[in-house]
TILUMZA-795183 format. One record per residue (C-alpha): residue number from 1; z, x, y; residue in three letters. Coordinates in Angstrom, 2 decimals, always signed. Layout:
residues N
<NUM, <Z, X, Y>, Ala>
...
***
This chain:
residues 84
<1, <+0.00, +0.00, +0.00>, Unk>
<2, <-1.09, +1.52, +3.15>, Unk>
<3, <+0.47, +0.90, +6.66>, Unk>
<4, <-1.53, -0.64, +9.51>, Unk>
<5, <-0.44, +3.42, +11.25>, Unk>
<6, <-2.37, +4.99, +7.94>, Unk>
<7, <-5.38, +2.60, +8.73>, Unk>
<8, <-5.31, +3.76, +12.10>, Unk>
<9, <-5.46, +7.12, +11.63>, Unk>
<10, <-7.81, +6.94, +9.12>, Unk>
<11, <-10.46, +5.39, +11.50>, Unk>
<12, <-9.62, +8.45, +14.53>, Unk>
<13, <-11.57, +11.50, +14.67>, Unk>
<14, <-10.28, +14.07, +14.83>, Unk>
<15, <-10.25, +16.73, +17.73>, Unk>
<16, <-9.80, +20.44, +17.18>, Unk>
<17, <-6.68, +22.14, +18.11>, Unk>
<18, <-8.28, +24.96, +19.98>, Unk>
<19, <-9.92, +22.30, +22.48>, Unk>
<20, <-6.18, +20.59, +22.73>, Unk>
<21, <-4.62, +24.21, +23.69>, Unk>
<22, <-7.69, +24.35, +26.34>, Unk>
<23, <-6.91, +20.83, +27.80>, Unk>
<24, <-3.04, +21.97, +27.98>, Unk>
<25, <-4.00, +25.24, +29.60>, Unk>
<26, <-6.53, +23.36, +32.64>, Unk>
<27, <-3.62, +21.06, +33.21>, Unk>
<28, <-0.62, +23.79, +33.88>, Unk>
<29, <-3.46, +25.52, +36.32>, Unk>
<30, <-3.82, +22.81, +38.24>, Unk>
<31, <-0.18, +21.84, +38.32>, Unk>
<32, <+0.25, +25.71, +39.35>, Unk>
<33, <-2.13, +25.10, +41.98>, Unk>
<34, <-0.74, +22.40, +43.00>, Unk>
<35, <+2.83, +23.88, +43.27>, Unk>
<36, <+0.99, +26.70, +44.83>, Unk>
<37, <-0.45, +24.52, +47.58>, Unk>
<38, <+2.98, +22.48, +48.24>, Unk>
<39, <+4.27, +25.93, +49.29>, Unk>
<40, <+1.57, +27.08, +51.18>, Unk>
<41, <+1.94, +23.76, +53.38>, Unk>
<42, <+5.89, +23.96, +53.75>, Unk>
<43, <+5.93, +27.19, +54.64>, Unk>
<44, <+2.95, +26.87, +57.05>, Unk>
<45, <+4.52, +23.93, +58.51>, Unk>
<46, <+7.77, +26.34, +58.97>, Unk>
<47, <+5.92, +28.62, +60.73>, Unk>
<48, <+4.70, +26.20, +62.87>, Unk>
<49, <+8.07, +24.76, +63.94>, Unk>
<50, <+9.19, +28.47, +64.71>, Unk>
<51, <+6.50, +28.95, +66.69>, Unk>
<52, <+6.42, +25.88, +68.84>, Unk>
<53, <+10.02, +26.75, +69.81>, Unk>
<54, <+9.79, +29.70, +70.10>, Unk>
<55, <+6.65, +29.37, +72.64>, Unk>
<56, <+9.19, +26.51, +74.32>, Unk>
<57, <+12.19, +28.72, +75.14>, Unk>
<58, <+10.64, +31.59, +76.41>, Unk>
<59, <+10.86, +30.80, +79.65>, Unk>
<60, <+14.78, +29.66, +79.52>, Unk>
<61, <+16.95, +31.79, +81.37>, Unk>
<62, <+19.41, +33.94, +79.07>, Unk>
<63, <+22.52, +32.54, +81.06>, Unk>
<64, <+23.77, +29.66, +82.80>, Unk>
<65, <+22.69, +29.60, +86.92>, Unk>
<66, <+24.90, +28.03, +89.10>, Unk>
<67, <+23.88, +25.30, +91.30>, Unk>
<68, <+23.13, +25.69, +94.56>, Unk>
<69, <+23.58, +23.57, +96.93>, Unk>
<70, <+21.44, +24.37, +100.49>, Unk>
<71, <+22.80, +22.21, +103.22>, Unk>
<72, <+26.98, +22.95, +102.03>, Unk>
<73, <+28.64, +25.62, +101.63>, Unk>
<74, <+30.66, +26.00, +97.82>, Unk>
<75, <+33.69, +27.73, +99.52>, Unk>
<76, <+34.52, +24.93, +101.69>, Unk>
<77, <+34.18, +22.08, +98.96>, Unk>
<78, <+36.91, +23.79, +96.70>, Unk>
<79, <+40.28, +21.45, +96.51>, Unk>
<80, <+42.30, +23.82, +98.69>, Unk>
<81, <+40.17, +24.13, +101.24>, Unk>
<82, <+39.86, +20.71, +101.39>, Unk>
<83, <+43.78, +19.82, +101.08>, Unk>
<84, <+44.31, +21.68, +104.69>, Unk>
***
């Protein structure tokens, strides 16, 4: 008595292992490439990110200015000054 699975197989033809180790070996190249790609992107996008702000700050001052004001002068708005 054979199962409907023996049947089954009976009626498949049958593909050589070498061409199954070929198929197996195409797809892990393209999922290399693929990885290969994703990194290439990421770290290209990184790149630009450090680039864009680093091209944005270049022109920021290294320390904090003061404000100045032109029409008062600083000394006489300080709280002692202002107390007499």
């Amino acid at each position: 008595m054979t199962t409907r699975q023996d049947d089954a197989r009976q009626g498949e033809t049958m593909v050589p292992e070498a061409f199954m180790q070929g198929v197996w070996a195409r797809v892990a190249q393209l999922a290399e490439a693929a990885e290969r790609r994703r990194r290439t992107g990421l770290l290209m996008g990184m790149v630009t990110v450090a680039l864009g702000a680093g091209f944005a700050t270049i022109e920021a001052p290294a320390h904090a200015d003061q404000p100045r004001y032109g029409l008062v002068d600083v000394a006489a708005l300080s709280p002692s000054t202002l107390l007499r």
